[in-house]
C-alpha positions in Angstrom: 71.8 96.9 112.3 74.6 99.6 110.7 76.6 97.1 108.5 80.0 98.8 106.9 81.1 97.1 103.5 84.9 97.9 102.6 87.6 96.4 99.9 90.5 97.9 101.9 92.9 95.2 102.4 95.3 97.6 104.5 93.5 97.5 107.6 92.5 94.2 107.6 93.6 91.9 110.7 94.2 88.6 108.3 94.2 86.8 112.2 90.6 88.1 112.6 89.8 87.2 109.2 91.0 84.0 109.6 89.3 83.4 112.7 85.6 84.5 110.8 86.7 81.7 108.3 87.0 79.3 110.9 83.9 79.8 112.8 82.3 79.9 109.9 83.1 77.3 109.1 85.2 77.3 106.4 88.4 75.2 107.9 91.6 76.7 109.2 93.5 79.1 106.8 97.4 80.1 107.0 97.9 83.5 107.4 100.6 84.1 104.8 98.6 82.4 102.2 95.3 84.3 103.2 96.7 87.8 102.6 98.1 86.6 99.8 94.4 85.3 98.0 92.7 88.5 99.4 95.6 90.8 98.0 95.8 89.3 95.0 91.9 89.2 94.1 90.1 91.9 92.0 86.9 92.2 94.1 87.2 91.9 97.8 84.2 92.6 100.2 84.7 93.0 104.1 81.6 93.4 106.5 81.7 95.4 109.8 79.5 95.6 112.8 80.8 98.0 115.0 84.0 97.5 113.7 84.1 94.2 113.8 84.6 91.9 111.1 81.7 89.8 110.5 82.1 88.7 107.1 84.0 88.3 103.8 84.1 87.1 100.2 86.6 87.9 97.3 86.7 87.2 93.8 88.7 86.6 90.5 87.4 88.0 87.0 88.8 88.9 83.6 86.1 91.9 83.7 84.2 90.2 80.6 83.5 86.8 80.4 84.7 84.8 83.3 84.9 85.6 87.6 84.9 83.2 90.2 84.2 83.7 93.6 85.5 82.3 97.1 86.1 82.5 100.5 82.5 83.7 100.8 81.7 83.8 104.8 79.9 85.3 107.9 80.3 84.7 111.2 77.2 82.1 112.4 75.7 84.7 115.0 74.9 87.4 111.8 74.3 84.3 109.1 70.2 85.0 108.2 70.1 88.9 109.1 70.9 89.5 104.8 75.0 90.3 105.6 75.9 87.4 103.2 73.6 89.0 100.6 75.2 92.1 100.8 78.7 90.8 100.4 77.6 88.5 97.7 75.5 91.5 95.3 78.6 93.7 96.2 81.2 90.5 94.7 78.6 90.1 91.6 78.5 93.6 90.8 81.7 94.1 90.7 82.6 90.9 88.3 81.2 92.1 85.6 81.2 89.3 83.6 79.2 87.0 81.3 79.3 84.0 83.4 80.3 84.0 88.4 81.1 80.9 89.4 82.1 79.5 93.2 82.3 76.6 95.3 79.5 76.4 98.2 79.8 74.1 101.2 77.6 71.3 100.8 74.2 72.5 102.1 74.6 75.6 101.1 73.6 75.9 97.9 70.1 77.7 98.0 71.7 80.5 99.6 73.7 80.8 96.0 70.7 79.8 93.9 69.0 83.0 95.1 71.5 84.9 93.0 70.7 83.1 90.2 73.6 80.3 90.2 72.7 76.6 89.3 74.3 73.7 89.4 77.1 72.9 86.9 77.5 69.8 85.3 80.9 69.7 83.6 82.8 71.7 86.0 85.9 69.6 87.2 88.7 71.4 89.6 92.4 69.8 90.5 92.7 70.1 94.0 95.1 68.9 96.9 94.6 66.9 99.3 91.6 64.6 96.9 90.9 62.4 100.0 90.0 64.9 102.1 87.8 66.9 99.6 85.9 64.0 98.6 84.9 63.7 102.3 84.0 67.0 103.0 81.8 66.7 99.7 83.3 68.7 97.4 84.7 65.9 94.5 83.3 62.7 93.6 
């Protein structure tokens, strides 16, 4: 399978991106605030099949010491066929920094712990809507 990677954020469709984030399934995105994350983030990794988009992930860093990333997705027909591991060493490489961290979905941590990413246990986040993370499992 010929898989494209690109950080090109001018020819992205941020409807078709937003629809990859939803099957994912990451949850329903605004469009306005989408572009806005992907534009404003240092590293930035869009996967094609046949010019499709099939994937994503994008990332923060200060290029030394610290780099997050997010939004890390492929569509569930290409999940297991090594796209997500391609987006993902693409994101770490280009963090260059002394400690990556992210938020998985619940249940999708050994995907992340093949990368070498544990487990934190003093990492606290604000975050809207508390309720609503706590169910999906992402705050005590």
């Amino acid at each position: 399978m010929d898989i494209e990677l690109s950080d090109d954020v001018d020819n992205i469709s941020w409807q078709e991106l937003a629809d990859v984030i939803e099957a994912a399934p990451l949850g329903k995105r605004d469009l306005d605030r989408l572009e806005t994350a992907f534009r404003n983030s240092e590293m930035r990794c869009f996967a094609y099949h046949d010019g499709r988009l099939i994937g994503a992930g994008r990332g923060i860093s200060d290029g030394a010491l610290r780099a997050a990333i997010y939004d890390m997705v492929v569509l569930p027909e290409y999940q297991g066929k090594g796209i997500g591991t391609m987006i993902m060493k693409n994101l770490i490489e280009k963090a260059n920094a002394e400690i990556i961290m992210l938020f998985a979905n619940p249940g999708k941590e050994p995907f992340y712990t093949r990368f070498g990413f544990r487990k934190m246990k003093t990492a606290m986040a604000i975050m809207d809507a508390p309720e609503y993370r706590r169910q999906q499992g992402l705050i005590e």
